[in-house]
MDAnalysis code that builds the backbone (N, CA, C; Angstrom):
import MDAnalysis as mda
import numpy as np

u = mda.Universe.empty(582, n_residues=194, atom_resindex=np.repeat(np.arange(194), 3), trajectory=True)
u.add_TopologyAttr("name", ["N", "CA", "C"] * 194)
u.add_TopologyAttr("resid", np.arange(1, 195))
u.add_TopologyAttr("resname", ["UNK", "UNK", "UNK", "UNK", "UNK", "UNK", "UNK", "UNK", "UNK", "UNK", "UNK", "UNK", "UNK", "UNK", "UNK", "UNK", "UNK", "UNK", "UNK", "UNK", "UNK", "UNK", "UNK", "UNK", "UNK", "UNK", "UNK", "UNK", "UNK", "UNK", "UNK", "UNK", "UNK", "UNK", "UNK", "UNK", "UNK", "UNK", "UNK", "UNK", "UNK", "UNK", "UNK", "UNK", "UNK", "UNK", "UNK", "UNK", "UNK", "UNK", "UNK", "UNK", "UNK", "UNK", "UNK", "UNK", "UNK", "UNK", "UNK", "UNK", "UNK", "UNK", "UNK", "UNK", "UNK", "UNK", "UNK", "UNK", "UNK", "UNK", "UNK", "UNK", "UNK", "UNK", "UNK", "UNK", "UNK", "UNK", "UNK", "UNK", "UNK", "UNK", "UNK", "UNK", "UNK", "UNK", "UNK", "UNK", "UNK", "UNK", "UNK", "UNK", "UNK", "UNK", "UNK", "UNK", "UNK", "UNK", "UNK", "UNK", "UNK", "UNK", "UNK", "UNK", "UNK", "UNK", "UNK", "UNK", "UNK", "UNK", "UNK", "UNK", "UNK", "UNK", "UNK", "UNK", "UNK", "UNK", "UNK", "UNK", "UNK", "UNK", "UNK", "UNK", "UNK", "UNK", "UNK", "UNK", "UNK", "UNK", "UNK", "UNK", "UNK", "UNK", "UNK", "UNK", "UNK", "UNK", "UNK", "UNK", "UNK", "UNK", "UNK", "UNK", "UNK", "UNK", "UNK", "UNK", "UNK", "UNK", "UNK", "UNK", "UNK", "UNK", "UNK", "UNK", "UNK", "UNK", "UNK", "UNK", "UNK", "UNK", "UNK", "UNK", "UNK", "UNK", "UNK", "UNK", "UNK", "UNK", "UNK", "UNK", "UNK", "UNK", "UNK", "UNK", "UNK", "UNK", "UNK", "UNK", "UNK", "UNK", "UNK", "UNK", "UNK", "UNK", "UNK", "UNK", "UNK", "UNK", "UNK", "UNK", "UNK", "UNK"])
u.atoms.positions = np.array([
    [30.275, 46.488, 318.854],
    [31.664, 46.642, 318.434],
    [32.295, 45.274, 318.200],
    [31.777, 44.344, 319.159],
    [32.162, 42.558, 319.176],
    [32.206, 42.363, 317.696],
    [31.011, 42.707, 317.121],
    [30.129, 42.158, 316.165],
    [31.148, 42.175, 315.199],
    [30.432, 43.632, 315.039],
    [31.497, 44.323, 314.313],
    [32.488, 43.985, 313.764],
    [33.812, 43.887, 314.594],
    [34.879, 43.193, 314.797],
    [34.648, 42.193, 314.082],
    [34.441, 40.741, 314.703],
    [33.973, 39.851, 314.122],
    [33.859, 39.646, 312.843],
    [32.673, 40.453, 312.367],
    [32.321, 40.480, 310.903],
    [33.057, 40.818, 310.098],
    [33.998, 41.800, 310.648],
    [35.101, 42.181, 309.211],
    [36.063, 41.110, 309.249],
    [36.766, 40.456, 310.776],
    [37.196, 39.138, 310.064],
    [37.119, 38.036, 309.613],
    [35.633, 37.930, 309.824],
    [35.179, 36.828, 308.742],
    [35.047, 37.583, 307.114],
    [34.716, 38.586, 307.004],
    [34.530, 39.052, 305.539],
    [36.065, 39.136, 305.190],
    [37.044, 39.491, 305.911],
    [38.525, 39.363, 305.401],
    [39.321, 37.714, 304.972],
    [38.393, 36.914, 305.801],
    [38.432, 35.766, 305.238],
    [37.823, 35.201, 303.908],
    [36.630, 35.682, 303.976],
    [36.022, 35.423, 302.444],
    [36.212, 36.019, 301.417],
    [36.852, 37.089, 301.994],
    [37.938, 38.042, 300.769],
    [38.918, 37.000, 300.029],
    [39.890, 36.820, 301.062],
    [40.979, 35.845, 301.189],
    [40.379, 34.568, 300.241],
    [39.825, 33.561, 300.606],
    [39.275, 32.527, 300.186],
    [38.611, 32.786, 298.764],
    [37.992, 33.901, 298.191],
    [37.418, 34.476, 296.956],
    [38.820, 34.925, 296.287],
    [39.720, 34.959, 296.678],
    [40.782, 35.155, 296.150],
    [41.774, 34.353, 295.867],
    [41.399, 33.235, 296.570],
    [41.879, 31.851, 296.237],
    [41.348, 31.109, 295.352],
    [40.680, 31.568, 294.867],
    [39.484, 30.034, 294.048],
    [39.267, 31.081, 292.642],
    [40.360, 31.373, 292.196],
    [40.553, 32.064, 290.834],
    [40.221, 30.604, 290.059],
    [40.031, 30.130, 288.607],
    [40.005, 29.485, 287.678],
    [41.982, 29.147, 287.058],
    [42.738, 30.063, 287.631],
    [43.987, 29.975, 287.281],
    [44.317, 28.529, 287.363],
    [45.611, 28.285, 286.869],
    [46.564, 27.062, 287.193],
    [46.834, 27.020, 288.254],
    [47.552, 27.933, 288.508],
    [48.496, 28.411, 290.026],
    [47.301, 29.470, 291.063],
    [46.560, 28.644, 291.605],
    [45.810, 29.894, 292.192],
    [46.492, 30.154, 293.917],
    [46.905, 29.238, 294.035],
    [47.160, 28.887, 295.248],
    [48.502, 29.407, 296.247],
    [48.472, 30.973, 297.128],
    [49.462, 31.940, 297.496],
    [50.841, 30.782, 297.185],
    [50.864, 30.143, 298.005],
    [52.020, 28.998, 298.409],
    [52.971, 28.781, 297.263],
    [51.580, 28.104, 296.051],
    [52.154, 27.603, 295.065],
    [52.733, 28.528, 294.061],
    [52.367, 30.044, 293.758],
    [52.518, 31.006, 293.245],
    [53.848, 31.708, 293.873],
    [54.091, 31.796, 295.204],
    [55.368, 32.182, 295.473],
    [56.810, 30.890, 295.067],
    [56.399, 29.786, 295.006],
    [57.714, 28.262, 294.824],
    [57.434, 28.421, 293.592],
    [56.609, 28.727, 292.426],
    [57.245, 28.759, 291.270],
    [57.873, 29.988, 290.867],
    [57.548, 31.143, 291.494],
    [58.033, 32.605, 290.841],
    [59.485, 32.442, 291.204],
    [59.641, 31.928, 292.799],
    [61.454, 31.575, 293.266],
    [62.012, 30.430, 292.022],
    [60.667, 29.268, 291.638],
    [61.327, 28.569, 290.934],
    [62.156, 29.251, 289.884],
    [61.619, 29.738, 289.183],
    [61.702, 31.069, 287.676],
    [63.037, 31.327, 288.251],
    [62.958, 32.309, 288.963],
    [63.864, 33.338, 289.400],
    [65.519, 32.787, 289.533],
    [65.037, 31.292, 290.201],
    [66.354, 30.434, 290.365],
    [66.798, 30.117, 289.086],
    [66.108, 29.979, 287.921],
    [66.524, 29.274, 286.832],
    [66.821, 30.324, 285.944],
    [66.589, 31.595, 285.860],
    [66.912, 32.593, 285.319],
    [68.680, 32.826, 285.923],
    [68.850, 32.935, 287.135],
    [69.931, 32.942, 287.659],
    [71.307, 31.992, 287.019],
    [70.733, 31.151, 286.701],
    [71.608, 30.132, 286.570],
    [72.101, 29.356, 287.680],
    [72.642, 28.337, 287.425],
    [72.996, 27.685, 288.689],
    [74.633, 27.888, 289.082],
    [75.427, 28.505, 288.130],
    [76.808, 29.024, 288.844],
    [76.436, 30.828, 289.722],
    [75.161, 30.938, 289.426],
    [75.147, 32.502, 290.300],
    [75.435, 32.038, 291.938],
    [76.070, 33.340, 292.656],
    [76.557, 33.114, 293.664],
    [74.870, 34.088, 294.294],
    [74.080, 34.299, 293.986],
    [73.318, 35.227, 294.378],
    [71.956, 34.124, 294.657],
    [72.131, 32.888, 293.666],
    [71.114, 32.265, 293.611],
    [71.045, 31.220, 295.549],
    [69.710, 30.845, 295.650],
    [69.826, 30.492, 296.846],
    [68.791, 28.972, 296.578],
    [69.499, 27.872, 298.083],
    [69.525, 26.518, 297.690],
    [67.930, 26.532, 297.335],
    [67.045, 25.225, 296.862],
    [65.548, 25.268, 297.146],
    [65.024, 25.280, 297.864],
    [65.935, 24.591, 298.802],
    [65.690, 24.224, 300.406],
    [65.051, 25.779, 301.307],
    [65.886, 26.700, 300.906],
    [65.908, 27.778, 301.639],
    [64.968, 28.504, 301.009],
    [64.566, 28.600, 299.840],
    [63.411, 29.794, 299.307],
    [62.036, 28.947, 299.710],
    [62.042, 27.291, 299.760],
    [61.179, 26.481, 300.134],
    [60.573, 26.944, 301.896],
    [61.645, 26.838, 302.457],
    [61.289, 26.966, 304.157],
    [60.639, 28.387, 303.749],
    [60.989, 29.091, 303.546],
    [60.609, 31.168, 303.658],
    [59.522, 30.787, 303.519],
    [58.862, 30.667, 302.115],
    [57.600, 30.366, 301.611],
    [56.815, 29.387, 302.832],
    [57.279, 28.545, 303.367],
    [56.229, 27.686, 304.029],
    [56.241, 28.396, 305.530],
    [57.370, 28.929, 305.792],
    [57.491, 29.878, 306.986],
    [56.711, 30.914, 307.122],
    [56.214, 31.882, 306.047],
    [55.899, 32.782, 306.008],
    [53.935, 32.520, 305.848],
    [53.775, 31.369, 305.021],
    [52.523, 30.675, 304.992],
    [52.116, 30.535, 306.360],
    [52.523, 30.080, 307.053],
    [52.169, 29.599, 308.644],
    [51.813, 30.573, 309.411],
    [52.765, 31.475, 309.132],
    [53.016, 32.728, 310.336],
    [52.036, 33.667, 310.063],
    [51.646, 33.740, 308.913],
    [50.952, 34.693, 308.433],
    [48.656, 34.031, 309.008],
    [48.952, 32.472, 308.813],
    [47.786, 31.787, 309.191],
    [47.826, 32.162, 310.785],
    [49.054, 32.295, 311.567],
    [48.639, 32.193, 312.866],
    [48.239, 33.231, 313.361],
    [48.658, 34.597, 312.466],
    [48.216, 35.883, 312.738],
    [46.261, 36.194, 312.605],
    [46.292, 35.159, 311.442],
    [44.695, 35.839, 310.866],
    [44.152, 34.660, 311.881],
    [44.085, 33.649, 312.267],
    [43.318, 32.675, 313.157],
    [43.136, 33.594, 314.748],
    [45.113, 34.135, 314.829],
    [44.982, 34.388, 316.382],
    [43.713, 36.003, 316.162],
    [43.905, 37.177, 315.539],
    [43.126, 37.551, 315.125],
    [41.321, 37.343, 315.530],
    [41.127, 36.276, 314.815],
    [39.639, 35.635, 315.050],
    [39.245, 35.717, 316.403],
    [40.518, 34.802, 316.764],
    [40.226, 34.367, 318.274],
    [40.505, 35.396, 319.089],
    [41.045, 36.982, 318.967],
    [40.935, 37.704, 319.549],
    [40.106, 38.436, 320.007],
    [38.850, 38.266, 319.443],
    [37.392, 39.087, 318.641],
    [36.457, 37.990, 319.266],
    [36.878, 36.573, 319.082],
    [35.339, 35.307, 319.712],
    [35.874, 34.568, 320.541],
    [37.261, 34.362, 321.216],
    [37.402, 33.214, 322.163],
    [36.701, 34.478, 323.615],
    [36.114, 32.696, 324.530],
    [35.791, 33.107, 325.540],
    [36.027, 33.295, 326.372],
    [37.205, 32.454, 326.797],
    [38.283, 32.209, 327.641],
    [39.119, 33.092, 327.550],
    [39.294, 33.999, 329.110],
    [40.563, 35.206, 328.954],
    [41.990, 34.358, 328.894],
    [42.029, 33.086, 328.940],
    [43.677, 32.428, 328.992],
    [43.650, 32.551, 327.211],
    [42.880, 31.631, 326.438],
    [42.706, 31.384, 325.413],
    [42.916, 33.373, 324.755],
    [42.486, 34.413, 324.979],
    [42.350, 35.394, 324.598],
    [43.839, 36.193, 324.684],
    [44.199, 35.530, 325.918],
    [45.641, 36.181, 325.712],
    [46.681, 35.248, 324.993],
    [46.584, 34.391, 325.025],
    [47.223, 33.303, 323.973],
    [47.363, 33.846, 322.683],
    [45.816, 34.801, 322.332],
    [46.159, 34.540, 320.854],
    [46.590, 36.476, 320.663],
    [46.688, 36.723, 321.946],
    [47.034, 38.041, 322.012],
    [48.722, 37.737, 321.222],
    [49.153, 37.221, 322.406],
    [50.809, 36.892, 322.332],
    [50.789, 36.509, 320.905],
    [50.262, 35.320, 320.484],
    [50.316, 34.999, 318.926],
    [50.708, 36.266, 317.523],
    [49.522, 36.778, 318.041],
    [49.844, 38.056, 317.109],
    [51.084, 38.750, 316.956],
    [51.478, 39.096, 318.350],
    [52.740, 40.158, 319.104],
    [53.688, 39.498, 318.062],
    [53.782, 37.707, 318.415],
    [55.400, 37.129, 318.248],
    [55.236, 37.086, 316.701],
    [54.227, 36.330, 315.748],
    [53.952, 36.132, 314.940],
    [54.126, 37.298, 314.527],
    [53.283, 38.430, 314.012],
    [53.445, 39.606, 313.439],
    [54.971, 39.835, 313.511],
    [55.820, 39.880, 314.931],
    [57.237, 40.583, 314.863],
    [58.144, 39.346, 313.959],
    [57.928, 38.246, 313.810],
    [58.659, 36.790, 313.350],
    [58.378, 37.128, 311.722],
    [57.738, 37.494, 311.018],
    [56.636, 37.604, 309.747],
    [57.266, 38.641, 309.280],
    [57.344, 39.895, 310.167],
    [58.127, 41.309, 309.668],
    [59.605, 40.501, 309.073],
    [60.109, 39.959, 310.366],
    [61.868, 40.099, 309.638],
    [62.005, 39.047, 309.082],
    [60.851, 38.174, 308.751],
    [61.400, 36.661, 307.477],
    [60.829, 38.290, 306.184],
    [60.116, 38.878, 306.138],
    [59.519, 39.953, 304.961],
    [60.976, 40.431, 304.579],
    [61.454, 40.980, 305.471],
    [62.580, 41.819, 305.366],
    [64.131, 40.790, 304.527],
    [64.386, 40.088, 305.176],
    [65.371, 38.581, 305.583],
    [64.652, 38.304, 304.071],
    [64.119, 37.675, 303.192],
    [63.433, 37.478, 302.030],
    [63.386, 38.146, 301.045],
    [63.371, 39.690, 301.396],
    [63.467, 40.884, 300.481],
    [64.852, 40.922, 299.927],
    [66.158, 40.850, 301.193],
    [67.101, 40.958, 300.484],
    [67.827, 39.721, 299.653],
    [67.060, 38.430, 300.057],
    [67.272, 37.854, 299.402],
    [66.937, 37.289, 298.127],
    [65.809, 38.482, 297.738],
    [65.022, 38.142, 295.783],
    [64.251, 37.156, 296.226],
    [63.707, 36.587, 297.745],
    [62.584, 35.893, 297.417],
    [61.261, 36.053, 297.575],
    [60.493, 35.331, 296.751],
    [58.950, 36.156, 296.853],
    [58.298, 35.092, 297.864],
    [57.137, 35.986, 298.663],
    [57.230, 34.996, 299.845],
    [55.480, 35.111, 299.165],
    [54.829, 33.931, 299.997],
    [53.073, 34.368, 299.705],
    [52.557, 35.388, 300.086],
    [51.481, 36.376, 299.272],
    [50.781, 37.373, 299.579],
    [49.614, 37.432, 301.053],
    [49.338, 36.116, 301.086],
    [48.326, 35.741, 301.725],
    [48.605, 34.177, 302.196],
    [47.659, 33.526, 303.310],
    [48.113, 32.375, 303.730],
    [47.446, 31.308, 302.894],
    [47.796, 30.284, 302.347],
    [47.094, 29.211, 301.148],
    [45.663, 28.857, 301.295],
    [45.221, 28.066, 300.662],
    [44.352, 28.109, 300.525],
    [43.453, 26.715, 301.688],
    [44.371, 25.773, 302.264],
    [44.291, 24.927, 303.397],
    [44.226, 25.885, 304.650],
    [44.880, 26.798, 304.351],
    [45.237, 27.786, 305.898],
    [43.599, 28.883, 305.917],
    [43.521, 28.869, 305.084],
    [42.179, 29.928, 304.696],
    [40.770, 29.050, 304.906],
    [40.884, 27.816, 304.828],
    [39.855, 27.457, 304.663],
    [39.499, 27.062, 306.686],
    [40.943, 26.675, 307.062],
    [40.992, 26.307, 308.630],
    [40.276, 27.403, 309.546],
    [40.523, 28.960, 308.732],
    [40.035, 29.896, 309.117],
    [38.507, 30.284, 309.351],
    [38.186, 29.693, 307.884],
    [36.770, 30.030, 307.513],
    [35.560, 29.052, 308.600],
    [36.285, 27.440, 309.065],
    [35.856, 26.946, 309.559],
    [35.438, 27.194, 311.106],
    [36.716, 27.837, 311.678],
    [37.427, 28.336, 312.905],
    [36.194, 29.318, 313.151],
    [36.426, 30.005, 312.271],
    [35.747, 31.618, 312.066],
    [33.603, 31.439, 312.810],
    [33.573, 30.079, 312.185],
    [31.662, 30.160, 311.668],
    [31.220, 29.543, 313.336],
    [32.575, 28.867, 314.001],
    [32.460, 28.499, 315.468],
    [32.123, 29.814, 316.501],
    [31.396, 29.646, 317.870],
    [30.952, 30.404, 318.898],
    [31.293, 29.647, 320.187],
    [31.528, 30.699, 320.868],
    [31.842, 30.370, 322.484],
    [32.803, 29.124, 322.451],
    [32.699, 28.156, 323.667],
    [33.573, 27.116, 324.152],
    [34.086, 26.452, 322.932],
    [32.889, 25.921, 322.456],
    [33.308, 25.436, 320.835],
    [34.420, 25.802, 320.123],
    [34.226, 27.238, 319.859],
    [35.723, 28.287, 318.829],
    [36.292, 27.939, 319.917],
    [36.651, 28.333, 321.344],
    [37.644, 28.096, 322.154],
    [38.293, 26.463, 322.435],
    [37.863, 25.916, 322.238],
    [38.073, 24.128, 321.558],
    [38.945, 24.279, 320.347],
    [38.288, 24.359, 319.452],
    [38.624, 24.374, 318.000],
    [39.974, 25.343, 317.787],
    [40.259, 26.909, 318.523],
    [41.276, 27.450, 318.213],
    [42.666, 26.425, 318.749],
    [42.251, 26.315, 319.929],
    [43.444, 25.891, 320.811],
    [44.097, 24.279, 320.024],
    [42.610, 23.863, 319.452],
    [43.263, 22.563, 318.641],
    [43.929, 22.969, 317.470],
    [43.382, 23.728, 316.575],
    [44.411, 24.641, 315.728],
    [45.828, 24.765, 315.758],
    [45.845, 25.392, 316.976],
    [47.317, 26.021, 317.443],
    [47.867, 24.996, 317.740],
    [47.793, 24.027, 318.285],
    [48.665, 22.819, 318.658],
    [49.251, 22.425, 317.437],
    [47.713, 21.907, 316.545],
    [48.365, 21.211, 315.365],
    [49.768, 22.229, 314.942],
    [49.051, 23.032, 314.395],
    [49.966, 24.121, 313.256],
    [51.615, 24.486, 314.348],
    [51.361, 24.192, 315.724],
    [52.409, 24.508, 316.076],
    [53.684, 23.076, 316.142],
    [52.929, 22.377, 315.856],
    [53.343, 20.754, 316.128],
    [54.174, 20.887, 314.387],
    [53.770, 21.014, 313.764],
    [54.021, 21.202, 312.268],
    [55.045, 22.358, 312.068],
    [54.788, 23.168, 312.760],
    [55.784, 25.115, 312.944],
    [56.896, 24.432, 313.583],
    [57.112, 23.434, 314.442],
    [58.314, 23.202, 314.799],
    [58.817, 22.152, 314.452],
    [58.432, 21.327, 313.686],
    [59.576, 20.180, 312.838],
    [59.534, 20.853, 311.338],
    [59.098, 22.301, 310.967],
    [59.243, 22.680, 309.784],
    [60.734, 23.725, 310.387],
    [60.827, 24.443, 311.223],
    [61.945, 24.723, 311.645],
    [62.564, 23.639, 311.999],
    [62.731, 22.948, 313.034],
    [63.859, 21.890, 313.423],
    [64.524, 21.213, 311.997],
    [63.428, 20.967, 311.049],
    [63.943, 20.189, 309.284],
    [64.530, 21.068, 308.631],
    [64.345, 22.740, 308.696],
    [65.001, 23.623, 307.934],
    [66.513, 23.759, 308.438],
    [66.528, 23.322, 310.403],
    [67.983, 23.812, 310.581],
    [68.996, 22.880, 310.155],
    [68.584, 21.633, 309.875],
    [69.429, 21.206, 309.204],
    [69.537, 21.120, 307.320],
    [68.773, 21.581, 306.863],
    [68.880, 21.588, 305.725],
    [69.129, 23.217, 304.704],
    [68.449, 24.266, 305.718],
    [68.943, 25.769, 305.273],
    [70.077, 25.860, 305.095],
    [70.954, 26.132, 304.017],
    [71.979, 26.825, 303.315],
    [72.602, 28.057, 304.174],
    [72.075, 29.302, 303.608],
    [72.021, 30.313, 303.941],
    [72.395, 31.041, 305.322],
    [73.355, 31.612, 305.853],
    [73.646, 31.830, 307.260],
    [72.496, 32.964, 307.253],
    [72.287, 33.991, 306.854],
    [70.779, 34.848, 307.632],
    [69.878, 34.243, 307.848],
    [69.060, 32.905, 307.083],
    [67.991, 32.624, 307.753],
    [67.843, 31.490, 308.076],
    [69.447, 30.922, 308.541],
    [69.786, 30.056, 309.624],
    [69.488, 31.033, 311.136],
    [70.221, 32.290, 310.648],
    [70.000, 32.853, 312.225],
    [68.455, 32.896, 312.375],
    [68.045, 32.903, 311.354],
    [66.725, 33.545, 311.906],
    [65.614, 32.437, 312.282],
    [66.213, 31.138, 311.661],
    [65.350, 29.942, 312.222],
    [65.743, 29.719, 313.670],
    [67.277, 29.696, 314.135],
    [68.019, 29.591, 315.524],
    [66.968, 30.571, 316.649],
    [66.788, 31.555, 315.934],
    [66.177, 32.838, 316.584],
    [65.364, 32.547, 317.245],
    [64.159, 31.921, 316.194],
    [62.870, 32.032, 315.896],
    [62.314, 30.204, 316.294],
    [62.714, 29.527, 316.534],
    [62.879, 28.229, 316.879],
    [62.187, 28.225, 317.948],
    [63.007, 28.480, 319.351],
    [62.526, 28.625, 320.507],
    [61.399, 29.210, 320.959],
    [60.945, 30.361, 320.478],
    [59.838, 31.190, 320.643],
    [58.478, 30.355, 320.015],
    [58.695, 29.547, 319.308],
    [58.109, 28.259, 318.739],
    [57.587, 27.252, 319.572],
    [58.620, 27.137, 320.381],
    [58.280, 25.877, 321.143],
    [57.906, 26.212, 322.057],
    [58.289, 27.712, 322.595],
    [57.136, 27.665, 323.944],
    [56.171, 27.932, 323.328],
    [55.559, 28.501, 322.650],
    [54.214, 28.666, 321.848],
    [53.197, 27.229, 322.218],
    [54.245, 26.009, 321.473],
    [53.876, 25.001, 321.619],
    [53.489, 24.375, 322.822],
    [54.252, 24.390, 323.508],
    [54.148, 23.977, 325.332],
    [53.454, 24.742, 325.674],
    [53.105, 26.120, 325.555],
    [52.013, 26.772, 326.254],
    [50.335, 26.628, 325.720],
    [50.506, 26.499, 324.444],
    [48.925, 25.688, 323.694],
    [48.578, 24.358, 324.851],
    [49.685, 23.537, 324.492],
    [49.410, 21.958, 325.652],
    [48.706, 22.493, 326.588],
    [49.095, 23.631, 327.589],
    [48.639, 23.587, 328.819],
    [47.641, 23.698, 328.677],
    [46.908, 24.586, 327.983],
    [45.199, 25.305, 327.687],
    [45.078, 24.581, 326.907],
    [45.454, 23.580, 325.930],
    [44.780, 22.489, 325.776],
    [44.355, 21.448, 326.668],
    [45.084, 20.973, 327.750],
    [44.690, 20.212, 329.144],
    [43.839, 20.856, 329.905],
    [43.196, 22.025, 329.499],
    [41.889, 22.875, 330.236],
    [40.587, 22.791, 330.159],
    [40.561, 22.159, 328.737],
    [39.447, 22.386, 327.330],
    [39.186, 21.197, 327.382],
])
């Protein structure tokens, strides 16, 4: 059933990653959602009261990129870490991530912006690498993961609260901020384990 497991999320990764490496211009989730907002903004015009700053369709998109990587990594590591600390770590990951991911989906919807389908193609590949690791090793490698990306998850919020426009997903960075940083402080610790 391990296996199992396992195998479909590595094949959901090479899905992912085969779906990245189109021949297109724009193959890249990230880059495909900042130009469609780009469009969308310039169709608007810039006296629309509906239109929203760059700043703010920028954070969603890179917000939603992240959150969505920490789901499919924590995922992995739900299925191959060895460590029951490390296992519930990426338990919680999922829980907060998945519920954080729903209401930027929602929070985004009403605001006409298109967020990425999937996590880019840097986030996919962290996966694929993550993914081909076993035992202590993957349990090394996730927890270094999570630090980084969380080290990055929180000066991409802390830079959005001062630069987001928008009072909804000001609240929702205010919200969503904190739950961030213990994320962060709690990686440190099980990183000082490893």
């Amino acid at each position: 059933m391990k296996i199992a497991s396992t195998f479909m999320g590595l094949a959901t990764i090479a899905m992912l990653w085969g779906c990245g490496s189109k021949t297109t211009e724009t193959t890249d989730t990230t880059e495909l959602a900042d130009s469609t907002n780009e469009a969308s903004a310039d169709s608007a015009g810039t006296d629309s009261a509906s239109a929203l700053a760059e700043d703010d369709t920028e954070f969603a998109v890179a917000a939603a990129n992240g959150g969505m990587a920490e789901v499919a990594l924590s995922k992995i590591a739900g299925d191959k870490a060895t460590d029951p600390k490390v296992k519930e770590f990426a338990k919680q990951m999922i829980t907060d991530h998945s519920k954080a991911n729903d209401e930027l989906k929602a929070l985004a919807a009403s605001k006409n912006i298109t967020l990425p389908s999937a996590p880019n193609e840097e986030k996919q590949k962290a996966a694929a690498d993550l993914g081909a690791k076993s035992g202590s090793d993957f349990d090394k490698a996730y927890i270094s993961q999570m630090k980084k990306d969380h080290e990055q998850t929180v000066k991409l919020f802390e830079d959005a609260q001062k630069e987001v426009k928008d009072a909804e997903l000001k609240a929702f960075i205010d919200k969503t901020l904190p739950v961030i940083k213990a994320h962060a402080e709690h990686v440190k610790t099980l990183d000082k384990t490893k």
